[in-house]
N, C-alpha and C positions, 0 to 999 in steps of 0.2 A: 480694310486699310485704305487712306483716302490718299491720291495723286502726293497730296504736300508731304505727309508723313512717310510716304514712299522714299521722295525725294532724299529727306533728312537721313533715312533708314541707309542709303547712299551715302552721304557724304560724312554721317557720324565718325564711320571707321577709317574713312582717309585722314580726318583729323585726328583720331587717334592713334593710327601710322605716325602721324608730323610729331606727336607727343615722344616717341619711341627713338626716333631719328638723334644721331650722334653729332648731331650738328649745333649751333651756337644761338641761345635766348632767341637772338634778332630774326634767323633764319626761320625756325619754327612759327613765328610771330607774324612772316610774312608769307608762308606757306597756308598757315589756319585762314589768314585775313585773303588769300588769291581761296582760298575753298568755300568759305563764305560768301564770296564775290562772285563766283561760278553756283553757289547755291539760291544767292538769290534771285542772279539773272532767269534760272531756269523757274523759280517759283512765280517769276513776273509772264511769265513766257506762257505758264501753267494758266494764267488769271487770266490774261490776254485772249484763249484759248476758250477758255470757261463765258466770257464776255463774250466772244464773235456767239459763240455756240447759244447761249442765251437770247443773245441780239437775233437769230436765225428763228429761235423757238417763238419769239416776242412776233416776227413778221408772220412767224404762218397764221396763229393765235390772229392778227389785227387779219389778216388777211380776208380770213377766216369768218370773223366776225364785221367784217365789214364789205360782205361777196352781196353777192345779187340776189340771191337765192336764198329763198327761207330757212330750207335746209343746213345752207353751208353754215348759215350764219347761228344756229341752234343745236346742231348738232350732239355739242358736245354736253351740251346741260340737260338736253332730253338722255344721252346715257346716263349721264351722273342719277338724275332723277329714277332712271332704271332699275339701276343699278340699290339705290338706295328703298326704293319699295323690293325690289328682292329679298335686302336683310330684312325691314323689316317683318315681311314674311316669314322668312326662315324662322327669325327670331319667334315672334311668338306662334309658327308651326302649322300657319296658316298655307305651309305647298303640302302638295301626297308629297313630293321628294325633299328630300336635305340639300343644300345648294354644296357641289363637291369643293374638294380641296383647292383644284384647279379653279373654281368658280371665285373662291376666296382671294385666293394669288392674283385672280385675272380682278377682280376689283380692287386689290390695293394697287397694284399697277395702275388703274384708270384715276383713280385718286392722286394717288401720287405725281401723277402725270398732271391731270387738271390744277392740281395744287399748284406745281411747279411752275409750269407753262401760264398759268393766272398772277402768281407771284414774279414773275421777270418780266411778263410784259408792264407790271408795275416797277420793278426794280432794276431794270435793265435802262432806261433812259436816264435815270437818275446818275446813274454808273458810266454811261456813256458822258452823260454832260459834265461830272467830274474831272473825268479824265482827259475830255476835250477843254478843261479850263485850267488842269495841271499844267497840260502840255504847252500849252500860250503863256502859263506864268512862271 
């Protein structure tokens, strides 16, 4: 279940309280509309959040890739590269061993992870400069 759909999971039933309520068209109307106002601040709050955090993963990644050291700056595609001659070992049977469960797990993680972290450092400035040209207009 993701953070936003959390959120909603929350405030569905308090608008459905307001529904119940013995009180007048208008009142309800402006009960729903203060719950949706309070759902979407926290949904911006949530994005804001998701943005620094990105913006964080974007600077280790440049960091990273932009160090002194051969190393720092390789690192992570030498695993991926690892990682990916492991399957296809596995795959066509080429280890004495089957690569474990845990081994599976811990490669979608690095995947997932390089994915991710390769994807915001592209998508993350973009996101930034949007909302740095919201915010002035």
């Amino acid at each position: 279940m993701g953070l936003m759909s959390f959120i909603s999971g929350i405030i569905k039933p308090a608008t459905e309280l307001v529904d119940e309520l013995h009180t007048s068209e208008e009142e309800k109307l402006s009960l729903r509309a203060k719950l949706m106002e309070i759902e979407n601040q926290l949904q911006l709050k949530i994005l804001e959040y998701e943005t620094k955090l990105m913006q964080a993963q974007k600077d280790v990644i440049t960091a990273e890739s932009t160090g002194q050291s051969w190393m720092q700056r390789n690192w992570r595609p030498i695993t991926m590269l690892t990682f990916l001659v492991l399957v296809v070992c596995d795959s066509f049977g080429f280890l004495k061993f089957r690569l474990a469960d845990e081994a599976w797990t811990l490669l979608q993680i690095g995947l997932g992870g390089y994915v991710v972290g390769r994807s915001a450092e592209k998508i993350v400035p973009q996101v930034m400069k949007k909302n740095s040209s919201d915010a002035k207009g």
